[in-house]
Backbone as JSON, one array per atom type, in Angstrom:
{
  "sequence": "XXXXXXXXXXXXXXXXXXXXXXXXXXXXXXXXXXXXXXXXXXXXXXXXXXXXXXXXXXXXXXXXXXXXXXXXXXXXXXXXXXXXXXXXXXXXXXXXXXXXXXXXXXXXXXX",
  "N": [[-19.92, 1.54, 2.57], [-22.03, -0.95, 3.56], [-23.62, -3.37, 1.21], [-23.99, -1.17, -0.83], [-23.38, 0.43, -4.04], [-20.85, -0.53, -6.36], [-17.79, 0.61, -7.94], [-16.68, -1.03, -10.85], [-14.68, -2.2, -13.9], [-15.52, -2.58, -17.15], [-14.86, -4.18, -18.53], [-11.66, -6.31, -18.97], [-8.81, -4.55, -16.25], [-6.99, -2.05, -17.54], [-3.23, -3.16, -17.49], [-1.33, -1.14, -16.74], [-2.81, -0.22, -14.43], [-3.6, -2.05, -12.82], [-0.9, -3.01, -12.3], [0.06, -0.66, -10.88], [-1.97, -1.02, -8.35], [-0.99, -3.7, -7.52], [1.45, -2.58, -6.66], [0.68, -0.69, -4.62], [-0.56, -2.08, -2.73], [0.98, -4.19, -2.26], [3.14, -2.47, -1.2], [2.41, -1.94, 1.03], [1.56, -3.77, 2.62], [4.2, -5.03, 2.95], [5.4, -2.96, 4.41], [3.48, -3.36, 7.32], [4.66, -5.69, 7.39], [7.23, -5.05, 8.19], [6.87, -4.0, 10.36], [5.59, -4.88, 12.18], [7.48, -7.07, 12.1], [10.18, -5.81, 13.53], [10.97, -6.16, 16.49], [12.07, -8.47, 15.98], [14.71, -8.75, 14.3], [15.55, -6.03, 14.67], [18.31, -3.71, 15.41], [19.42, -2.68, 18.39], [21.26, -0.94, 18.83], [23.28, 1.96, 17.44], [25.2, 1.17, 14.28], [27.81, 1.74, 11.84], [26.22, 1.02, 9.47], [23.73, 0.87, 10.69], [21.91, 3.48, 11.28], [19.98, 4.74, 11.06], [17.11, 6.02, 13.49], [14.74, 4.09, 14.41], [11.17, 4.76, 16.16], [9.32, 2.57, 18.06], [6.27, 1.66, 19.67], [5.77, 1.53, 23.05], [8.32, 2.78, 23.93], [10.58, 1.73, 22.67], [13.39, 1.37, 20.93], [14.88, 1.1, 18.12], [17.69, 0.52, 15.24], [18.12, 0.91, 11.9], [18.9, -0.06, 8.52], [19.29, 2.24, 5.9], [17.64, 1.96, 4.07], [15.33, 0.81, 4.69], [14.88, 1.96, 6.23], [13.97, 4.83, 5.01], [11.98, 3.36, 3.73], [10.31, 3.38, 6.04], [9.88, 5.58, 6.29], [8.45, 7.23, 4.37], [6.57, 4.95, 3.47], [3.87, 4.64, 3.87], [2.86, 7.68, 2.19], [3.44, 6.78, 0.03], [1.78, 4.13, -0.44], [-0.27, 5.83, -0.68], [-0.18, 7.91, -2.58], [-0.19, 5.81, -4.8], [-2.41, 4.53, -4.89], [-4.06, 6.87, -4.68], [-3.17, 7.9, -7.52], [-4.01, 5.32, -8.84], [-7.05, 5.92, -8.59], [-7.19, 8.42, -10.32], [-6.84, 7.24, -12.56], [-8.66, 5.7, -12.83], [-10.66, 8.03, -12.65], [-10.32, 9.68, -15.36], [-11.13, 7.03, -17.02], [-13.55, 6.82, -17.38], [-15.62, 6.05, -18.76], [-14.85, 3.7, -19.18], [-15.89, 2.4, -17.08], [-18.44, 0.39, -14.71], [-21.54, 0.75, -12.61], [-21.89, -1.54, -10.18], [-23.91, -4.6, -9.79], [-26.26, -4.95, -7.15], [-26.48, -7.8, -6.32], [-23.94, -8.91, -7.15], [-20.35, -8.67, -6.52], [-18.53, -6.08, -5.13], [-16.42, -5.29, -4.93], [-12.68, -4.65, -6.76], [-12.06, -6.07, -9.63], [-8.76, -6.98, -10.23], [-7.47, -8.21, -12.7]],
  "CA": [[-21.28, 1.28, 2.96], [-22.11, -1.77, 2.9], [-24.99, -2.95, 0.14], [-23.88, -0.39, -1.63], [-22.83, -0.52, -5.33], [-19.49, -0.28, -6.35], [-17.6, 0.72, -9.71], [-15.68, -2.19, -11.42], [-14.06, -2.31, -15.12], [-16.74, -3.33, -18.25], [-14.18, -5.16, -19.4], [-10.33, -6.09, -17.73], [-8.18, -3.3, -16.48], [-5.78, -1.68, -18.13], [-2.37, -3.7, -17.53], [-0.63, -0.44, -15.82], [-3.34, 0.12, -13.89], [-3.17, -3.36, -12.05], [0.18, -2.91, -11.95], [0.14, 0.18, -9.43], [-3.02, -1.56, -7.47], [-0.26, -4.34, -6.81], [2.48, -2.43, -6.06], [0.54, 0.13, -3.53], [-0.87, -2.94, -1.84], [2.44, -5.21, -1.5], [4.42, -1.9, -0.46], [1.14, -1.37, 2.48], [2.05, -4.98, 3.48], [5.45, -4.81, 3.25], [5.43, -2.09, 5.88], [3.45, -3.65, 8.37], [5.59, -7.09, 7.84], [8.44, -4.68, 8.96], [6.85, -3.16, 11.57], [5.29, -6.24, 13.22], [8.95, -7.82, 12.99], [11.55, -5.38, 14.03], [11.57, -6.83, 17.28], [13.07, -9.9, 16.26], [15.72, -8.27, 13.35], [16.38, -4.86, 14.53], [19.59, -4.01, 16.65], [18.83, -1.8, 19.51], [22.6, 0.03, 19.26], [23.81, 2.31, 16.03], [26.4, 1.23, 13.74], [27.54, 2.03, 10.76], [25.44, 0.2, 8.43], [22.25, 0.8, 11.07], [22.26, 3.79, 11.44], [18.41, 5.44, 11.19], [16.61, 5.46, 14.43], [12.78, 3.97, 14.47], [10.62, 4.22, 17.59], [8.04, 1.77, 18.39], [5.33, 1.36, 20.36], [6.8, 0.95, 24.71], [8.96, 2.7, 24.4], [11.55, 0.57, 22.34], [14.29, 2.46, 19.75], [15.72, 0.19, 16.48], [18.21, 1.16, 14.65], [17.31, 0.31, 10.7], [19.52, 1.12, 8.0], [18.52, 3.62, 5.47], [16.58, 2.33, 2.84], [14.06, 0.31, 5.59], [14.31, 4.05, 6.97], [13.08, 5.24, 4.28], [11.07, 2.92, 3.84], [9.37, 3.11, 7.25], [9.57, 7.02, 6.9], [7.62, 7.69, 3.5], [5.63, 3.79, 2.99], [2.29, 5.63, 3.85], [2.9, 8.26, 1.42], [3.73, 6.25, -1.45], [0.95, 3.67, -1.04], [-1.62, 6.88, -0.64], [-0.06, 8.53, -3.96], [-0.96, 4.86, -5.96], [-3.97, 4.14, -4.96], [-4.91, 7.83, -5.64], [-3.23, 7.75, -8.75], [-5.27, 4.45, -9.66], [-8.51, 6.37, -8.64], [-7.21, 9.04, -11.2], [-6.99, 6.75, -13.53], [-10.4, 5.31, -12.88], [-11.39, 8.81, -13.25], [-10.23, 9.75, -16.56], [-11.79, 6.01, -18.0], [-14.82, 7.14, -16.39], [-16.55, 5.84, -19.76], [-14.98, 2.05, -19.14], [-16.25, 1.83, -15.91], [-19.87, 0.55, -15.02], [-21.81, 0.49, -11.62], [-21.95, -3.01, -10.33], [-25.3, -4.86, -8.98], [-25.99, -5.49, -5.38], [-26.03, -9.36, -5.94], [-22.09, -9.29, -7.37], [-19.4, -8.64, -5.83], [-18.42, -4.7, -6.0], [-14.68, -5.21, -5.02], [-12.52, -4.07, -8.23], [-11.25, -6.96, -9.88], [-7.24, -6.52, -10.47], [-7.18, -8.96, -13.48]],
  "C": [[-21.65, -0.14, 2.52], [-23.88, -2.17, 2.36], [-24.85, -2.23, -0.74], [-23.23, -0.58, -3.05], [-21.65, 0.64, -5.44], [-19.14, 0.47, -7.85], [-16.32, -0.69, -9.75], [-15.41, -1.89, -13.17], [-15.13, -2.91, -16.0], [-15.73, -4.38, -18.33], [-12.82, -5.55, -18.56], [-9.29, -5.16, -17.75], [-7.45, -3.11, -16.91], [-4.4, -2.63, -17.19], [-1.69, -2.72, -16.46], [-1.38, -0.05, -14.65], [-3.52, -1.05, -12.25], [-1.87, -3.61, -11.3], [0.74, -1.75, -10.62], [-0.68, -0.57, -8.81], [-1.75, -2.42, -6.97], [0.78, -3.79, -5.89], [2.1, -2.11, -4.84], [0.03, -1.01, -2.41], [-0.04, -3.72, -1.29], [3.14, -3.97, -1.2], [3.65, -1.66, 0.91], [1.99, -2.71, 3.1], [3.44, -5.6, 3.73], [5.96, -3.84, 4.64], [4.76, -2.5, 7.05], [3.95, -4.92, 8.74], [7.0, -6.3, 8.47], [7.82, -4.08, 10.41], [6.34, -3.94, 12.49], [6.71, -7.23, 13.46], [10.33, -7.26, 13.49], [11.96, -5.87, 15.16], [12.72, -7.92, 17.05], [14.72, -9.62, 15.22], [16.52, -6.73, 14.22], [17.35, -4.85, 15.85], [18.6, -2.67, 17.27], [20.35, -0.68, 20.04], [22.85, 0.53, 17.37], [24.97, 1.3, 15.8], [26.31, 1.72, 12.9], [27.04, 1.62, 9.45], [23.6, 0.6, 9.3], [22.12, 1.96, 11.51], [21.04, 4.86, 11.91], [17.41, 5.17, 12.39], [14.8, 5.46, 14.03], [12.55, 3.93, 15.88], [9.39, 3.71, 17.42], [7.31, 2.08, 19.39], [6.08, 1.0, 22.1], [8.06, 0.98, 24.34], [10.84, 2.73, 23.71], [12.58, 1.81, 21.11], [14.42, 0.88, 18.88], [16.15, 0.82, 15.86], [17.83, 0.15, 13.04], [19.1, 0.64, 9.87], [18.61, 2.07, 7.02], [17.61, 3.71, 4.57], [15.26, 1.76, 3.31], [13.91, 1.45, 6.04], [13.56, 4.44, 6.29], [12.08, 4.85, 3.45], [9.79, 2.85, 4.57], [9.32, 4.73, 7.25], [8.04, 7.59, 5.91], [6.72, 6.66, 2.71], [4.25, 4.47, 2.89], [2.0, 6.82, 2.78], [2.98, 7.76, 0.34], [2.57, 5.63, -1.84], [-0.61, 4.82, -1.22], [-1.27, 7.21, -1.83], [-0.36, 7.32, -5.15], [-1.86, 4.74, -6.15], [-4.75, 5.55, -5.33], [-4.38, 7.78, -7.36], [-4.1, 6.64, -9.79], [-6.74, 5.13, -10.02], [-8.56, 7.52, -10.03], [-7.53, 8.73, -12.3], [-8.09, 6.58, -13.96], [-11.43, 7.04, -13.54], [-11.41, 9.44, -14.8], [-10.89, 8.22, -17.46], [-12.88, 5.93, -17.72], [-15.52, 6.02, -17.62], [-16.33, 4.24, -20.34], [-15.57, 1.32, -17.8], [-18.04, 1.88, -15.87], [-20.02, 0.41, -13.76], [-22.2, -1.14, -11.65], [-23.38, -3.26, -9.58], [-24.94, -5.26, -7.72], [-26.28, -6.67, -5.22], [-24.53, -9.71, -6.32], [-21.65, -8.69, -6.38], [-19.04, -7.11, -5.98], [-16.95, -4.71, -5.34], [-13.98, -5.07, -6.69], [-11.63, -5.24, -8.45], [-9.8, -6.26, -10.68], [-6.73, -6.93, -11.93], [-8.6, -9.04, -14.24]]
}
């Protein structure tokens, strides 16, 4: 909503807590840097090294191998289980966190 007030950290966040926020966000953008460039990398025939089929958008097959497979199979799942686990976090420090005003900024600073 926007206008609306946010929660942010009294103070700066816990160290591990930053540390998932990064990961779940560079493994989100990691997945759509693969999935906006398979065209230009992925083969379009198995071998044995490529061996996991992806389908795109028109159509298209790519063969991957297995750990971009499983990368591209369970990315969405992983960054959903950080970012809830951050919120967990947030919820158990319920008593470091403060509502922010509606002239700052209410994005959660990482640092």
């Amino acid at each position: 909503m926007l206008g609306g007030r946010g929660l942010r950290w009294r103070v700066k966040p816990p160290l591990y807590w930053s540390v998932l926020a990064y990961v779940g966000l560079s493994n989100f953008v990691a997945f759509f840097i693969l999935l906006f460039t398979i065209p230009w990398w992925g083969q379009t025939r198995p071998d044995s090294a490529h061996h996991v089929e992806l389908r795109v958008k028109g159509q298209h097959t790519y063969y991957i191998g297995p750990v971009l497979g499983w990368l591209a199979t369970y990315t969405f799942w992983i960054a959903f289980g950080l970012f809830g686990l951050c919120w967990l976090i947030m919820w158990f420090s319920w008593d470091e966190l403060e509502q922010s005003d509606k002239d700052r900024p209410t994005f959660l600073k990482l640092f």
